[in-house]
C-alpha positions as CSV (number, residue, x, y, z in Angstrom):
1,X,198.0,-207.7,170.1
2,X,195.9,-209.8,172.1
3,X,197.1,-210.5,175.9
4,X,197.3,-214.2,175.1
5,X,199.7,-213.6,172.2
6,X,201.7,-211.5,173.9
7,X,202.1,-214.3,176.7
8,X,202.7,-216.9,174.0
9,X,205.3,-215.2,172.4
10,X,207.6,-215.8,175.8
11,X,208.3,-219.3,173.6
12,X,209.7,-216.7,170.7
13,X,213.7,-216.4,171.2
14,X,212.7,-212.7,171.2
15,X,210.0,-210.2,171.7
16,X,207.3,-209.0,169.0
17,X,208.5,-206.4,167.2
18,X,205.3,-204.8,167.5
19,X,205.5,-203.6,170.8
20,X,207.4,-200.7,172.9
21,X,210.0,-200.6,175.4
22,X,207.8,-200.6,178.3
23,X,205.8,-204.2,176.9
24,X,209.2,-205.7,175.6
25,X,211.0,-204.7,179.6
26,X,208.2,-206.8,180.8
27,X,209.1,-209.7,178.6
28,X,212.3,-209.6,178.8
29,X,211.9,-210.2,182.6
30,X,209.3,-213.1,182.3
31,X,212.4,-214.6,180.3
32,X,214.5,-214.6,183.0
33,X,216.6,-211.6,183.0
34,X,215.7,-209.0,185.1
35,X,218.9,-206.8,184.7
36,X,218.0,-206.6,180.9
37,X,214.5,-205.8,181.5
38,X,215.6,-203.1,184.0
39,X,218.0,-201.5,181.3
40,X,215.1,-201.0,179.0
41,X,213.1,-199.3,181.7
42,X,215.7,-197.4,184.2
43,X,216.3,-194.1,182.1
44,X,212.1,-194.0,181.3
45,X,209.4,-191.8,183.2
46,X,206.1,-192.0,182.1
47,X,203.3,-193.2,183.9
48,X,203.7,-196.9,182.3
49,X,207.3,-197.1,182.9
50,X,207.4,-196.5,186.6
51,X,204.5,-199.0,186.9
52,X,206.7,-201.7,185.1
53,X,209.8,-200.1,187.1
54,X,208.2,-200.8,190.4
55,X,207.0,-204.3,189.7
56,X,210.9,-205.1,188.9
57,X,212.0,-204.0,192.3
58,X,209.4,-205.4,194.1
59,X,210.3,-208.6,192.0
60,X,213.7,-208.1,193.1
61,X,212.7,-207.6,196.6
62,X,213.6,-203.9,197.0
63,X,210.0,-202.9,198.2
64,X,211.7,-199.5,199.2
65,X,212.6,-198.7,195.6
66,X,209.5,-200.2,194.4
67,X,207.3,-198.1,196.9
68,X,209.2,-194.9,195.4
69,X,208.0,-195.8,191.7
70,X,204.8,-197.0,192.2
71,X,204.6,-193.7,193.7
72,X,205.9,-192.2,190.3
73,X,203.3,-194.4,188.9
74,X,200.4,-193.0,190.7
75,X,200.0,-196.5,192.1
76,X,199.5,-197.7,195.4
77,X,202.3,-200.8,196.6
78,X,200.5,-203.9,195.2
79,X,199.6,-206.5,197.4
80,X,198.8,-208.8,194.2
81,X,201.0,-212.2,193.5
82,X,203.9,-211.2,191.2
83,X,202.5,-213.2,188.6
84,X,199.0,-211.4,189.0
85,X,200.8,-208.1,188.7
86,X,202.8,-209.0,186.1
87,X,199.6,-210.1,184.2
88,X,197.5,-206.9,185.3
89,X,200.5,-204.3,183.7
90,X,200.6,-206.3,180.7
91,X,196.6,-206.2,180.1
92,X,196.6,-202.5,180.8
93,X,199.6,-201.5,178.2
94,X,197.9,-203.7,176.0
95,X,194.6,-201.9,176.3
96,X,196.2,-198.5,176.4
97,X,198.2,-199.1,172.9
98,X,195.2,-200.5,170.9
């Protein structure tokens, strides 16, 4: 899947079926419910999750939690708009599960 038809499917009334947890947390949120997208991600610990984990709490303004998993993450507090962010994570899970 292509980045651009991942971020036109946030028209779809739900996420492709083609993609994990991690991708489909990160469109949950772009539709508005963070506290679903934080389900699909909270009990997750790879690399990927915590990445997605700390964008939600920075999102959510928690930048204390969110330092704590971009440090899970390997990942340094990003300093990017949330939107960039949001559009960086997707890219890379989208490389990473081609």
């Amino acid at each position: 899947m292509t980045f651009d038809l991942f971020k036109s499917s946030l028209l779809d009334d739900a996420p492709p079926e083609d993609v994990g947890p991690v991708l489909r947390a990160l469109w949950i949120e772009a539709n508005g419910d963070w506290d679903g997208a934080h389900k699909v991600i909270q009990d997750m610990s790879d690399r990927s999750a915590a990445w997605v984990h700390a964008y939600l709490h920075r999102k959510e303004g928690d930048l204390t939690n969110a330092a704590y998993w971009y440090s899970r993450a390997g990942r340094e507090l990003s300093s990017f708009s949330l939107d960039s962010e949001w559009e960086e994570i997707v890219k890379g899970l989208l490389v990473s599960s081609a």
